[in-house]
C-alpha positions in Angstrom: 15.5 -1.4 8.6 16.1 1.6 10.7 18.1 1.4 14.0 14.3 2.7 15.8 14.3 1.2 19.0 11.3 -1.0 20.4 7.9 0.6 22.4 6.2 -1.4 24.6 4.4 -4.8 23.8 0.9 -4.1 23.4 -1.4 -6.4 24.9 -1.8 -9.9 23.5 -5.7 -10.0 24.3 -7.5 -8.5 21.9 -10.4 -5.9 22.1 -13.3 -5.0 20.2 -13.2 -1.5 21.3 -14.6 1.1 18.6 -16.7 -1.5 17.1 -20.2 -1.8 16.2 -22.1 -4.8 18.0 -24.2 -5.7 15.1 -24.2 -8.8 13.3 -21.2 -8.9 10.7 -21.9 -7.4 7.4 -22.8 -9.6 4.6 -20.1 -10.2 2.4 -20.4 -9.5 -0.9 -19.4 -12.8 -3.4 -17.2 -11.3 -5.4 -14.0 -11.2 -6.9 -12.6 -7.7 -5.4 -14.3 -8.3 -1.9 -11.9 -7.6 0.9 -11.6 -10.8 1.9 -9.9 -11.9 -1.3 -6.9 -9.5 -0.7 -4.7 -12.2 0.2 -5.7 -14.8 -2.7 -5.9 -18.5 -2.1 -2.7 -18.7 0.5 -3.2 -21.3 3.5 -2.2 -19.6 6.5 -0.5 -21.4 9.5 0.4 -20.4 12.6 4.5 -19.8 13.1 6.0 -18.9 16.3 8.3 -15.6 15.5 11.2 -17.1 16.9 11.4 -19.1 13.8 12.5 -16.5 11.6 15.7 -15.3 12.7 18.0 -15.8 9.6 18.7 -12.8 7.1 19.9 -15.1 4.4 18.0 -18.1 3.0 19.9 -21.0 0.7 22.2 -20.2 -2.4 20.1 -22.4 -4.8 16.6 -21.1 -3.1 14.9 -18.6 -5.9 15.5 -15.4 -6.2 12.5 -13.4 -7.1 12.9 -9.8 -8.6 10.6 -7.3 -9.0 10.0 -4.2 -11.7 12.5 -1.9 -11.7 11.6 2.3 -11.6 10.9 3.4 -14.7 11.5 7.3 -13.4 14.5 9.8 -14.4 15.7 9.5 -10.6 17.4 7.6 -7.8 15.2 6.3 -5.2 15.5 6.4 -1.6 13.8 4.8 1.0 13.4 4.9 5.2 11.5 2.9 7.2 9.8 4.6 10.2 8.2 3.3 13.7 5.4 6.0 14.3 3.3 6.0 18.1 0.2 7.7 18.0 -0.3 8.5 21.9 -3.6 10.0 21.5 -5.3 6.5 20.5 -5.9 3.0 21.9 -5.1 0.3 19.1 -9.0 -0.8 18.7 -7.5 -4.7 18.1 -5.4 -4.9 21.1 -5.7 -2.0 23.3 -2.5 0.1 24.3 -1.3 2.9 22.0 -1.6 2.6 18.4 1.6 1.8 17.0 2.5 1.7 12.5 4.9 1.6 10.7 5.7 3.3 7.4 7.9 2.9 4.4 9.3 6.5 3.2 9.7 6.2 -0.6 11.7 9.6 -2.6 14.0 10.6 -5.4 17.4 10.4 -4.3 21.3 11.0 -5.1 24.2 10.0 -3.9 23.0 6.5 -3.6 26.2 4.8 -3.4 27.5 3.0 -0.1 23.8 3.1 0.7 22.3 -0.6 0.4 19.5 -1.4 -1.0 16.1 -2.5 0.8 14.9 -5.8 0.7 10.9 -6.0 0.1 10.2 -7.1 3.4 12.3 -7.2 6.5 13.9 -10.6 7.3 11.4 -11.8 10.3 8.0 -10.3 8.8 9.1 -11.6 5.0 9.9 -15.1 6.1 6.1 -15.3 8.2 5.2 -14.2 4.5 6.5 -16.9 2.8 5.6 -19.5 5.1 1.9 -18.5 5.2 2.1 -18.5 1.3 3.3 -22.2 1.4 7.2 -21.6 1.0 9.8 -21.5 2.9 12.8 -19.1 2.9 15.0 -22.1 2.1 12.9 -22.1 -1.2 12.6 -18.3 -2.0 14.6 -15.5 -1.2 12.5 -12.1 -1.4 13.1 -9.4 -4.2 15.5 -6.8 -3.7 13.7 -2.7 -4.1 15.6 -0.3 -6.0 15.2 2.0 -2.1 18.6 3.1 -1.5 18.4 3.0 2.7 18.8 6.7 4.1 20.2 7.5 0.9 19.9 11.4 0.4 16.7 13.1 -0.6 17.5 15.3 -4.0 17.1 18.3 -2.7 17.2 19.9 -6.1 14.0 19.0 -7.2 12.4 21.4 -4.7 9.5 19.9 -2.4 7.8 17.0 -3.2 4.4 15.9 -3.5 3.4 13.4 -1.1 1.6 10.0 -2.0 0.2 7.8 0.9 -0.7 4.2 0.1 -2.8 2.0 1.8 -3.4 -1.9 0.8 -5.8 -4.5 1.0 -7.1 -6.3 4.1 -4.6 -8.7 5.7 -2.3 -7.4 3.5 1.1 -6.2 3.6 2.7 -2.4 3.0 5.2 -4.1 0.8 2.8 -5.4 -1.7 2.3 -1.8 -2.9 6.0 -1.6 -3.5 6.8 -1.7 -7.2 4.2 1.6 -7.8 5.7 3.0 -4.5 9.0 3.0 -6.0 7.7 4.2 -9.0 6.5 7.2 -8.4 9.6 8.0 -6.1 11.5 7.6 -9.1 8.8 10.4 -10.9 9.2 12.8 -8.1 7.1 11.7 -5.6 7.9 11.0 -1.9 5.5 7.9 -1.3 4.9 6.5 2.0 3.5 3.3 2.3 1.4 2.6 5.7 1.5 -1.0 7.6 -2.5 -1.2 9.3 -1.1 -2.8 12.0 -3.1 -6.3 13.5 -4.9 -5.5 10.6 -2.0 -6.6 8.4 -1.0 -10.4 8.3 2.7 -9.3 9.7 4.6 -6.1 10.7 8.0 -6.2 11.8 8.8 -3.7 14.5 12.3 -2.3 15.9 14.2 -5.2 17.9 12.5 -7.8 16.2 9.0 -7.7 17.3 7.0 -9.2 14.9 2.8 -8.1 14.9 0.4 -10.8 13.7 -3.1 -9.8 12.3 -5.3 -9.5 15.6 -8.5 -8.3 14.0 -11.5 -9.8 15.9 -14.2 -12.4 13.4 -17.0 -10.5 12.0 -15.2 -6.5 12.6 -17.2 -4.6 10.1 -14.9 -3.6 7.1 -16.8 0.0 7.7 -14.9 0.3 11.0 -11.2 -1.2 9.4 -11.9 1.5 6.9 -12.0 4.4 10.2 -9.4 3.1 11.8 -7.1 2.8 8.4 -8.4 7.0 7.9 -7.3 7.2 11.3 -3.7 5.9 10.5 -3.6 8.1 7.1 -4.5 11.4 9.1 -1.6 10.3 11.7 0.8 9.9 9.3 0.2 13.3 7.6 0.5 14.8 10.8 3.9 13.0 11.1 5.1 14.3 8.1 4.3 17.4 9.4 6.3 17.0 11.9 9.2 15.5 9.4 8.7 19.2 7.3 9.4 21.5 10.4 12.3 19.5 11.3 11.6 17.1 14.0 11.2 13.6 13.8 8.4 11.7 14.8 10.2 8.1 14.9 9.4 6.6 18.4 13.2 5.9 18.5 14.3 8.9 17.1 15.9 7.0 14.0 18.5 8.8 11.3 16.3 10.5 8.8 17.8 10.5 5.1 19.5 14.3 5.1 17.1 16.6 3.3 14.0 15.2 3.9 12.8 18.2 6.1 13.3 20.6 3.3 11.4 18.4 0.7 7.8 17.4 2.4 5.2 19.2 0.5 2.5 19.2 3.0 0.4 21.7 0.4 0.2 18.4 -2.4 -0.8 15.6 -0.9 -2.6 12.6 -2.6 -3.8 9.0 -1.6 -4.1 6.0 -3.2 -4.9 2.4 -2.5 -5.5 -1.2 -3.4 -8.8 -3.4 -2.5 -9.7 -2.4 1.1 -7.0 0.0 0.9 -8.6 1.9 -1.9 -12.2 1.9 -0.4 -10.1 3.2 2.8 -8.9 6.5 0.2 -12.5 8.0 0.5 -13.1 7.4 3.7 -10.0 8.9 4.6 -10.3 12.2 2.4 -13.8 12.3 4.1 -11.8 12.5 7.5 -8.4 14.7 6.3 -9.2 17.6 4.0 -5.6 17.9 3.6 -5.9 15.3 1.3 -6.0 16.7 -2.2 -6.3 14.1 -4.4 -7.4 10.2 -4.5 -7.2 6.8 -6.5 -9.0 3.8 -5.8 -7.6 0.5 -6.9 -10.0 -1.8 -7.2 -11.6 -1.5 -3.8 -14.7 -1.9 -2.6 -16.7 1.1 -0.8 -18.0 0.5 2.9 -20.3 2.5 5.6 -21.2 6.4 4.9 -18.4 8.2 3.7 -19.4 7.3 -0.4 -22.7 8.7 -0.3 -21.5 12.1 1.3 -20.0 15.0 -1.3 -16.1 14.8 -2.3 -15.0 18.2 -4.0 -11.4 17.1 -4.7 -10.3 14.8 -7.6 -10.6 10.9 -7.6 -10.0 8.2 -9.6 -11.4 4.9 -10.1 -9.0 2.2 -11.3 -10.6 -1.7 -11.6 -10.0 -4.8 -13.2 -11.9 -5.8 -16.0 -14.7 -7.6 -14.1 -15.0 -4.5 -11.8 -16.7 -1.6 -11.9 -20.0 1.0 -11.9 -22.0 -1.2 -13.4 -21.9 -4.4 -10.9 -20.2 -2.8 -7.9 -23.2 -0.8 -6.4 -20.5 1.1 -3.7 -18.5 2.9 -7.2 -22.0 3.7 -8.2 -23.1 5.9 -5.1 -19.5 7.4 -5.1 -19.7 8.5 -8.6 -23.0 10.4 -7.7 -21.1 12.4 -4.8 -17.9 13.0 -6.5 -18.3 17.1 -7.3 -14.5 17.4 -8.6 -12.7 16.3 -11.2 -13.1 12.2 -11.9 -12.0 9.5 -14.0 -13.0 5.9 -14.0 -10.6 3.6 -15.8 -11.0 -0.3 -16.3 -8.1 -2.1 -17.2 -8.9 -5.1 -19.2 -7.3 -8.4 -18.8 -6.7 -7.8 -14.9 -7.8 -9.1 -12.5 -8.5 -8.4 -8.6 -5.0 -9.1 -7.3 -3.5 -7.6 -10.6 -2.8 -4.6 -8.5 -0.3 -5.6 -5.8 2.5 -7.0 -5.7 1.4 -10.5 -6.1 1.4 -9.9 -9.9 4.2 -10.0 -10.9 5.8 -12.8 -7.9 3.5 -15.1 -8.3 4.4 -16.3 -11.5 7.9 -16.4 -10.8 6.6 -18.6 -7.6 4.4 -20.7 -9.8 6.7 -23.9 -10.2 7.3 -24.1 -6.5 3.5 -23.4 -5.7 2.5 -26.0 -8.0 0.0 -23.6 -10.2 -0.6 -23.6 -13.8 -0.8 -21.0 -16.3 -5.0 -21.3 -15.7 -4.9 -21.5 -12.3 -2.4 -17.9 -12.5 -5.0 -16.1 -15.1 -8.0 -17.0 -12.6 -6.4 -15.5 -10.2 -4.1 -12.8 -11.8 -6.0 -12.2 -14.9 -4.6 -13.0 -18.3 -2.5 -9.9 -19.2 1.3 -9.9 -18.8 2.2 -9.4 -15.1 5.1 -6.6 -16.0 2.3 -5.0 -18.5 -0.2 -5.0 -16.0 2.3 -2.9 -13.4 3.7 -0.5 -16.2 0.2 0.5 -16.9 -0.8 1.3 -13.3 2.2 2.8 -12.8 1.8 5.2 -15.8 -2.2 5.9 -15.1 -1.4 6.5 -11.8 1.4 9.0 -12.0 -0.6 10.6 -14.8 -4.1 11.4 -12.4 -1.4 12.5 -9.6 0.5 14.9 -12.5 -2.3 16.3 -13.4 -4.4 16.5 -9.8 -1.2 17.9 -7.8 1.2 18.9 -10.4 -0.9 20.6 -12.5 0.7 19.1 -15.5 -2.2 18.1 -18.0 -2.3 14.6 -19.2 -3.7 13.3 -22.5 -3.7 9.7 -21.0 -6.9 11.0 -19.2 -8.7 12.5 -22.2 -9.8 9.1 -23.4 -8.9 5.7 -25.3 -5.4 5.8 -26.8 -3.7 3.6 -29.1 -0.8 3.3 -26.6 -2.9 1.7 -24.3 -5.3 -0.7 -26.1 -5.9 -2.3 -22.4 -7.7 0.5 -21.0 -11.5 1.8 -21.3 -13.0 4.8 -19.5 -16.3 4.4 -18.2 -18.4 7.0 -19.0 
């Protein structure tokens, strides 16, 4: 998406550097365990060479996702960040991400707009999903490429997302885009060879290398790891360099709007569980949201004096998830813990609201979609998130107090606080 040119290939053997040499952790049977991230796809091995076409078949189906709900433009830039000072611990040789830059922009026009996943990565997508790109063409963002940043709104907090194991950057796009559209510059982080696919500069595609039985407390580290690495990028991005390993066009004004003194996190499944640990690593982090994830190794049961919230489905929470329990306990700052009812574990990525535009091709029915989706409307489901979320972050880093978090509203039927 960005003209960043290609490092080096990393090593195709991977290594179990960094990891523990225990047996694998038992994994939990349930619904918002990290291995159900993905849902019930069959995956299949595709050479990369395969996908090489931008542009899949007139009569294949288009698939559109939620548009912004926010007063502004959005933006967007993809990045190729290097992180010298680290081995990557599932293939040896540096540890290479990259990032999606989501902001409120202007002057959008003549600046096209970003597909939800590059060509090469998107098609391995849809192939491991069961379809091909023949059949499905991906949805279009409302990320204006390199569009400018609108400088006029001043700095702007920052938002770092992480998502679920073997997941994808891109399936935390429709809040990404979002909360851009609220004021927020959102950057959403590929966990590379942790992630099924990241596309790369020149066409390099990355598969998931993680080795059988890595510990999810150790996926969690290295995720922290990435989070802190990217906040120091940003840093970088705020004092006016550029931390792109290609040196790739940055959208004009971006060095002027970074706020590095607001940032938050939040995350889906994995992702979520990796928030704590990595506000336990980064005290720059200010303020956090869990969605739906699971809790692994130590950081939970040590003290967190900044604000967090707890976001799950409606079979989730305190009371069957003993991980939410012992984070309760060590959250000192301010915290909410929200269910929304009618979701379910995969409500909150992307997968919500494609999958039911998928459904004819994928052969489900409407029971087979509510087992796995849960049974409230898919575009409901993401305007609630999306108005939760930018509420906690409003008030956390904004300072703007919102009565969504008092308590039960009428507005919101669908959503509890557990007290």
């Amino acid at each position: 998406m960005t003209p960043a040119m290609a490092a080096e290939k990393t090593s195709d053997a991977p290594t179990a550097t960094g990891f523990s040499p225990d047996e694998p952790e038992p994994k939990p049977k349930t619904d918002w365990a990290p291995e159900n991230d993905e849902g019930p796809v069959a995956q299949k091995s595709v050479h990369p060479e395969a996908f090489t076409s931008n542009r899949t078949a007139a009569s294949g189906l288009q698939l559109k996702m939620p548009a912004p709900t926010g007063p502004n433009s959005v933006g967007m830039v993809g990045l190729h960040l290097v992180d010298s000072s680290r081995t990557d611990p599932y293939v040896g040789g540096k540890r290479e991400v990259m990032v999606s830059l989501w902001y409120p922009a202007t002057a959008t026009s003549g600046h096209y707009q970003a597909p939800w996943m590059p060509s090469i990565s998107g098609n391995h997508y849809l192939t491991t999903h069961g379809m091909s790109p023949q059949q499905v063409t991906l949805p279009t963002t409302a990320g204006h490429v390199l569009a400018p940043v609108k400088t006029s709104l001043g700095k702007l907090p920052v938002l770092l997302y992480s998502t679920g194991l073997h997941s994808d950057r891109a399936q935390g796009t429709a809040l990404a885009q979002d909360l851009a559209s609220r004021g927020y510059l959102v950057v959403t982080v590929d966990h590379t060879h942790d992630a099924n696919e990241v596309q790369f500069p020149g066409n390099r595609l990355e598969l998931n290398a993680m080795p059988p039985g890595t510990h999810s407390s150790d996926t969690l580290k290295v995720r922290a790891a990435d989070i802190k690495f990217v906040i120091n990028a940003l840093g970088k991005i705020s004092s006016g360099g550029n931390p792109d390993a290609g040196h790739a066009t940055l959208p004009a004004g971006l060095a002027q709007s970074v706020d590095m003194s607001r940032i938050g996190m939040f995350g889906w499944s994995l992702g979520g569980g990796a928030v704590d640990t990595a506000m336990q690593l980064d005290k720059r982090i200010a303020a956090g949201a869990d969605l739906d994830g699971q809790f692994f190794g130590t950081a939970p049961s040590k003290d967190l004096d900044r604000p967090f919230m707890l976001f799950s489905s409606g079979t989730h929470n305190r009371n069957n998830d003993g991980s939410w329990r012992t984070l309760w306990s060590h959250l000192k700052g301010y915290k909410v813990d929200i269910k929304l009812h009618g979701a379910a574990h995969l409500s909150f990525c992307d997968q919500e609201w494609m999958v039911p535009q998928e459904a004819g091709l994928l052969g489900l029915s409407q029971d087979q979609i509510e087992q796995q989706y849960g049974t409230i409307d898919p575009d409901r489901a993401v305007q609630v998130q999306r108005d939760y979320l930018a509420a906690f972050f409003d008030q956390t880093l904004r300072h703007k107090h919102s009565t969504l978090l008092d308590g039960p509203t009428n507005k919101y039927p669908e959503i509890s606080f557990v007290r």
